[in-house]
Backbone as CSV, one residue per row, in Angstrom:
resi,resn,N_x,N_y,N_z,CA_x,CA_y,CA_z,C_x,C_y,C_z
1,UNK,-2.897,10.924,-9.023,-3.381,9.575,-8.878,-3.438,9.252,-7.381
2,UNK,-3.989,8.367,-6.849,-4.722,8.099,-5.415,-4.015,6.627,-5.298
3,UNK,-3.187,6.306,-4.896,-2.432,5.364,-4.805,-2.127,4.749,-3.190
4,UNK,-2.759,3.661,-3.284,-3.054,2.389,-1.860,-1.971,1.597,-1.747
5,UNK,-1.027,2.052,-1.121,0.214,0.950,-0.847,0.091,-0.202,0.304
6,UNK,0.350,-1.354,0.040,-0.325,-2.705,0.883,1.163,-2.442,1.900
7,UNK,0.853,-3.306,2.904,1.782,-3.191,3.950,3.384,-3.249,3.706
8,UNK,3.049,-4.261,2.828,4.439,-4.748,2.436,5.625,-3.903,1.625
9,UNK,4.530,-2.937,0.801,5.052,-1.596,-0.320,5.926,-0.490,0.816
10,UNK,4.790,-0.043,1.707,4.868,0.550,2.825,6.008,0.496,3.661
11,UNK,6.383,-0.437,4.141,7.489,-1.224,4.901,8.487,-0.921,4.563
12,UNK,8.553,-1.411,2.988,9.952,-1.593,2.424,9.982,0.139,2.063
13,UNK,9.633,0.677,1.666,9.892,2.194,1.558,9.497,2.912,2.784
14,UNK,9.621,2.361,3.646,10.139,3.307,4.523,11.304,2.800,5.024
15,UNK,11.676,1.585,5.183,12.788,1.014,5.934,13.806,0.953,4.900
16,UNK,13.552,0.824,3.646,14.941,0.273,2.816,15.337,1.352,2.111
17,UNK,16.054,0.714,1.020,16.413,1.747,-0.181,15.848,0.657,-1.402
18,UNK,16.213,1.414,-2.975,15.725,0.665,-3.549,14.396,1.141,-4.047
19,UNK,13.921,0.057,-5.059,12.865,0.531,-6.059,11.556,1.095,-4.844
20,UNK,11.017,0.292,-3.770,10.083,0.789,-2.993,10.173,1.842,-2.374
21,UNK,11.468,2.615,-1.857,11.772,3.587,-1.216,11.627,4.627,-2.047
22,UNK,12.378,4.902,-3.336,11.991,5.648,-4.758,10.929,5.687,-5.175
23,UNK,10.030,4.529,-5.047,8.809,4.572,-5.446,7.595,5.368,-4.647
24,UNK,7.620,5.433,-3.029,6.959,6.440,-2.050,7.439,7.524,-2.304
25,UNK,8.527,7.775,-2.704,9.279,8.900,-2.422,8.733,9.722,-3.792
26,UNK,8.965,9.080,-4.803,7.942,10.030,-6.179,6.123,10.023,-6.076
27,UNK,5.805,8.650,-5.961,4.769,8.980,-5.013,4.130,10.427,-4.016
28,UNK,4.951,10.330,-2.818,4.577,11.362,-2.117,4.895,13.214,-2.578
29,UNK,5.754,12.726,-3.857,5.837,14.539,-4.447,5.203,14.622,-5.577
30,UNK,4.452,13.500,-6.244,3.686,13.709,-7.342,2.019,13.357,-7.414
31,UNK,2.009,12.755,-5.898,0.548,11.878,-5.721,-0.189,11.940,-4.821
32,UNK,-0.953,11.055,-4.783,-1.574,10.970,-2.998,-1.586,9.648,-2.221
33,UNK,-0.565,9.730,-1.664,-0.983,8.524,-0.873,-2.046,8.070,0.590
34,UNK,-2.588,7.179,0.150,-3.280,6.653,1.026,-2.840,5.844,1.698
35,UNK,-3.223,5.881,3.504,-3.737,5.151,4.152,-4.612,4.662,4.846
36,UNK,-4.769,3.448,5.248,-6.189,2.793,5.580,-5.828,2.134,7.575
37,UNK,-6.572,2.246,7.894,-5.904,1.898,9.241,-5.463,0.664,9.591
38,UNK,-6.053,-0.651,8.724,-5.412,-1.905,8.551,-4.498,-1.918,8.136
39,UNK,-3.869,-1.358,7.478,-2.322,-1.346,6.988,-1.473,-0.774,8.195
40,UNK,-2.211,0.428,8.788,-1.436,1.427,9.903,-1.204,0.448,10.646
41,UNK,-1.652,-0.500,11.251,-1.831,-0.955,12.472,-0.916,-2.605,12.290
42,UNK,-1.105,-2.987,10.891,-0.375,-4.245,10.397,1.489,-3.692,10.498
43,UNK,1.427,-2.076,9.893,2.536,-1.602,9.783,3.048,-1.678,11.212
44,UNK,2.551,-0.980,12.108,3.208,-0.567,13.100,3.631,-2.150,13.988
45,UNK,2.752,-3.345,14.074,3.145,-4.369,14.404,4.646,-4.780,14.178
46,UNK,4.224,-5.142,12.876,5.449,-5.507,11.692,7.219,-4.792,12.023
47,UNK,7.066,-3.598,12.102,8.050,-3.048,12.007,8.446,-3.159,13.796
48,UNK,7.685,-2.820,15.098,7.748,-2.782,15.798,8.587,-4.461,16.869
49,UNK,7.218,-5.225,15.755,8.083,-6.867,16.541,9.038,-7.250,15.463
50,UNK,8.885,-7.684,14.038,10.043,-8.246,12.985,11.137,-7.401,12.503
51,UNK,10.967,-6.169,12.558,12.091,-5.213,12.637,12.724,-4.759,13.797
52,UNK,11.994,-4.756,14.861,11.931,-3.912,16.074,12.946,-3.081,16.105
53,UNK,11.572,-2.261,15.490,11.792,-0.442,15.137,11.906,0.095,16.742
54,UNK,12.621,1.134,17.463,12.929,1.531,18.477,11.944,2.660,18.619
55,UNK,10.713,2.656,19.784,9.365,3.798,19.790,9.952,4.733,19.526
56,UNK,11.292,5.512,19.464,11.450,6.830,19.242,11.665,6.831,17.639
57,UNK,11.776,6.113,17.129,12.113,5.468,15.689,10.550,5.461,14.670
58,UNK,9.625,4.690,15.769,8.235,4.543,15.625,7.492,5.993,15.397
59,UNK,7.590,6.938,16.214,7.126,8.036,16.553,7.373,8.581,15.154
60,UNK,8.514,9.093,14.959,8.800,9.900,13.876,8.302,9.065,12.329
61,UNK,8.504,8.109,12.224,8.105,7.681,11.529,5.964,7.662,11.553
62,UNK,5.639,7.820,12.214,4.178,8.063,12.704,4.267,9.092,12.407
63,UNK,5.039,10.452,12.632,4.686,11.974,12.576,4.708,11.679,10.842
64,UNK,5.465,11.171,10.138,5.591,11.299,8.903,4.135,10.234,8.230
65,UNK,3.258,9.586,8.271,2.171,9.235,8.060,1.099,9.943,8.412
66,UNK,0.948,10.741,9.152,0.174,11.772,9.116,0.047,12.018,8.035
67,UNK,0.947,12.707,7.039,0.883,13.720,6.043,0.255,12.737,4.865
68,UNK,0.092,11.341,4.972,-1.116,10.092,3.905,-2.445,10.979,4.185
69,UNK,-3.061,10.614,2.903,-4.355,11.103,3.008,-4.742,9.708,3.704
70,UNK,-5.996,9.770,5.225,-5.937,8.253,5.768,-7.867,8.070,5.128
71,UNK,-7.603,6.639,4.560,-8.091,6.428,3.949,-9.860,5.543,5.198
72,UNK,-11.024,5.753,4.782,-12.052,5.253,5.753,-11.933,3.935,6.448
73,UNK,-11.816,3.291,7.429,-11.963,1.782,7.664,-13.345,1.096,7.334
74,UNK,-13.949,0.588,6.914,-15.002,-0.008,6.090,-15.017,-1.635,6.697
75,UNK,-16.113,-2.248,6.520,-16.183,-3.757,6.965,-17.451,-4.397,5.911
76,UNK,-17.141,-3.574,4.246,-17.798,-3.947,3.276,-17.040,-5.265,3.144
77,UNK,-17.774,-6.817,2.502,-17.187,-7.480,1.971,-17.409,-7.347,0.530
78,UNK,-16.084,-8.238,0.497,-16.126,-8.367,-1.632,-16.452,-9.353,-2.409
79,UNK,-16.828,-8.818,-3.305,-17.305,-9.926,-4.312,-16.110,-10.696,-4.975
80,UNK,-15.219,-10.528,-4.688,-13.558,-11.519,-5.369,-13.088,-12.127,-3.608
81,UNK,-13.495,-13.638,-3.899,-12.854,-14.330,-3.397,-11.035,-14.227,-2.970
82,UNK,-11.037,-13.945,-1.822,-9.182,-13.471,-1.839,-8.600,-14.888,-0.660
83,UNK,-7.041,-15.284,-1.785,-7.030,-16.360,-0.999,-6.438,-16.175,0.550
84,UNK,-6.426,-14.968,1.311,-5.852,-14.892,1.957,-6.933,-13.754,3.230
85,UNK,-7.916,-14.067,3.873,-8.841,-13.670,4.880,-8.427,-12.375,5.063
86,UNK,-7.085,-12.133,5.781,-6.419,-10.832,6.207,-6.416,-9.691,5.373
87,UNK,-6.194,-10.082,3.747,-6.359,-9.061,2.966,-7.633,-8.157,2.274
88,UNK,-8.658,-8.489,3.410,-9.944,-8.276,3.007,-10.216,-6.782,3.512
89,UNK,-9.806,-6.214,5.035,-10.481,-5.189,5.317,-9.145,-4.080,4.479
90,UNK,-7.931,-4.737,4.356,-7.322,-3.551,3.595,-7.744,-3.269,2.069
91,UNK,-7.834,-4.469,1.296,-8.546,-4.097,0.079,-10.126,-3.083,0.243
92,UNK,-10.795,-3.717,1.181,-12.085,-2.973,1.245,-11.681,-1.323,1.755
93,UNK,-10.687,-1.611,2.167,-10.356,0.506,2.504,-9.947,0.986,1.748
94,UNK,-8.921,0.449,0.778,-8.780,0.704,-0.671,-10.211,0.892,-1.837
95,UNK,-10.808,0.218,-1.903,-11.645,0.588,-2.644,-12.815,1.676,-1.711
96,UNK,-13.186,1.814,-0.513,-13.846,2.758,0.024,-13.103,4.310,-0.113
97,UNK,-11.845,4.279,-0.165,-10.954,5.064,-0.520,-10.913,6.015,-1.507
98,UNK,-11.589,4.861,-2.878,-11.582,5.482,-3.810,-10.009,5.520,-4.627
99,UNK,-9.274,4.322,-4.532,-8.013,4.651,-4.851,-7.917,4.605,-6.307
100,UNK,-6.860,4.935,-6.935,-6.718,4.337,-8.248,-6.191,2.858,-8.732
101,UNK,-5.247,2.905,-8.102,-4.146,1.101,-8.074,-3.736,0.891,-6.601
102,UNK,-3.818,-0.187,-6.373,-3.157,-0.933,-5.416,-1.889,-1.490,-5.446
103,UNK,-1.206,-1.331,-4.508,0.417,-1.576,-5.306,0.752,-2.632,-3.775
104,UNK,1.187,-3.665,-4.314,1.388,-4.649,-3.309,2.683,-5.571,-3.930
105,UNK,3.279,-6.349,-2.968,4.962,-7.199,-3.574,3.452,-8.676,-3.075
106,UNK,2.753,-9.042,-2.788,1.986,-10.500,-2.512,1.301,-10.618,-3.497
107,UNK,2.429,-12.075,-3.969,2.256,-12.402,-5.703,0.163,-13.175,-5.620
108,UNK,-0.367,-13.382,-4.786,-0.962,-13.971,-4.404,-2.374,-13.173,-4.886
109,UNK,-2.212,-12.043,-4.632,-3.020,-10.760,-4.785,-2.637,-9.978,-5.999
110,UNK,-1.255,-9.657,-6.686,-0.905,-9.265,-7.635,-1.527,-10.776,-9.150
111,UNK,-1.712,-12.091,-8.590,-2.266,-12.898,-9.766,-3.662,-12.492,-10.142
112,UNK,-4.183,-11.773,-8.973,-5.715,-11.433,-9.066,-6.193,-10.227,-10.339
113,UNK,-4.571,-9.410,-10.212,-4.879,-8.277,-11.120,-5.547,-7.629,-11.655
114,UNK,-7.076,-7.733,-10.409,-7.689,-6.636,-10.120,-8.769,-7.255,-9.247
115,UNK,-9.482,-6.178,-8.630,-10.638,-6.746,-7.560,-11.657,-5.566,-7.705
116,UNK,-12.698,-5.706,-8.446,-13.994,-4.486,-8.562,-13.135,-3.158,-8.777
117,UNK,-12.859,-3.450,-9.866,-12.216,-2.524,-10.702,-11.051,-1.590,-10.309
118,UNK,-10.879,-1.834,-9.288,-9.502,-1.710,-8.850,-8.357,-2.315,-8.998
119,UNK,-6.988,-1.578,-9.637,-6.022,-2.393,-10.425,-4.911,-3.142,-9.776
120,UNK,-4.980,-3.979,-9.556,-3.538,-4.503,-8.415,-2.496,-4.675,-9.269
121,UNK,-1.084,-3.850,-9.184,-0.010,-3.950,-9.920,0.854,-4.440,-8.624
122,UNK,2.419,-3.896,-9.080,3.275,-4.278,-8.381,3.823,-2.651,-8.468
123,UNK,4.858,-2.706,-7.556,5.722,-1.739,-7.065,6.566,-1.217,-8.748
124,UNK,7.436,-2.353,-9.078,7.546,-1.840,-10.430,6.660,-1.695,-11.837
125,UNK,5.763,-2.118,-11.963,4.519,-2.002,-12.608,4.291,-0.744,-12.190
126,UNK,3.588,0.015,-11.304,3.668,0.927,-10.971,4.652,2.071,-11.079
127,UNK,5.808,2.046,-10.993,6.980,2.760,-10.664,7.274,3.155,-13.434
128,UNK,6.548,1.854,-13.843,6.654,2.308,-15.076,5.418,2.859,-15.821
129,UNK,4.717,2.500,-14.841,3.260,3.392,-14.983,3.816,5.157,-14.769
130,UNK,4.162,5.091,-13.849,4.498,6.626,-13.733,5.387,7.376,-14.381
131,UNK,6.265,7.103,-14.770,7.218,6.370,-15.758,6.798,6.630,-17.432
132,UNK,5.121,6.555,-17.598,5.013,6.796,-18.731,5.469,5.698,-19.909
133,UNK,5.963,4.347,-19.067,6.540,3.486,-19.801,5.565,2.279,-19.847
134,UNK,5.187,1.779,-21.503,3.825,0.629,-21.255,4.195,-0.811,-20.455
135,UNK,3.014,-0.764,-19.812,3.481,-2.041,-19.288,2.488,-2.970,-20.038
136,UNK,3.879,-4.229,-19.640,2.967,-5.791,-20.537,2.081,-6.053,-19.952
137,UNK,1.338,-7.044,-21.757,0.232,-7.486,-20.745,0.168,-8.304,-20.220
């Protein structure tokens, strides 16, 4: 499966422990993850000023994103209204991508629960998708 993790998925599995960290982590030995360079670049902010991740900290963590399949940057717009401007060129790299699900914690985008046929779950939605376990509807 071809799986688009939004910044926020991203973040927390790399920095924490916990369902998101488990969740990249089966992810990256059973799947493919994608990245899109709006996320790369939201990531590296994020972690750099609200975490402030230490560049030698940054680096390695960069050597280890390499190994994402990186997904096209695109400046298609969409036909689903999103209430939030910013989440436009990462969804559009996601679907240029070709992903299967979008896995994001922004309940905002997860109410949308889907955008041109692309599936927006959540981290655990996902994590029982793989799981083999049904999820509600």
């Amino acid at each position: 499966m071809r799986i688009f993790l939004d910044t926020n998925v991203l973040a927390s599995g790399l920095m924490g422990h916990g369902l998101c960290h488990d969740l990249l982590d089966r992810i990256l030995i059973e799947h493919t993850v994608l990245l899109g360079a709006p996320v790369y670049e939201e990531l590296h902010r994020i972690l750099t000023s609200k975490f402030r991740v230490p560049a030698e900290l940054w680096r390695q963590l960069e050597s280890g994103l390499r190994a994402f399949e990186h997904a096209p940057s695109v400046e298609t717009p969409l036909n689903t209204p999103l209430p939030d401007s910013d989440d436009i060129p990462i969804l559009a790299c996601a679907l240029a991508a070709k992903a299967d699900v979008f896995v994001t914690g922004d309940k905002a985008l997860l109410d949308l629960r889907m955008v041109e046929e692309l599936p927006i779950l959540s981290p655990r939605q996902v994590w029982q998708r793989l799981s083999g376990l049904r999820l509600p509807p």
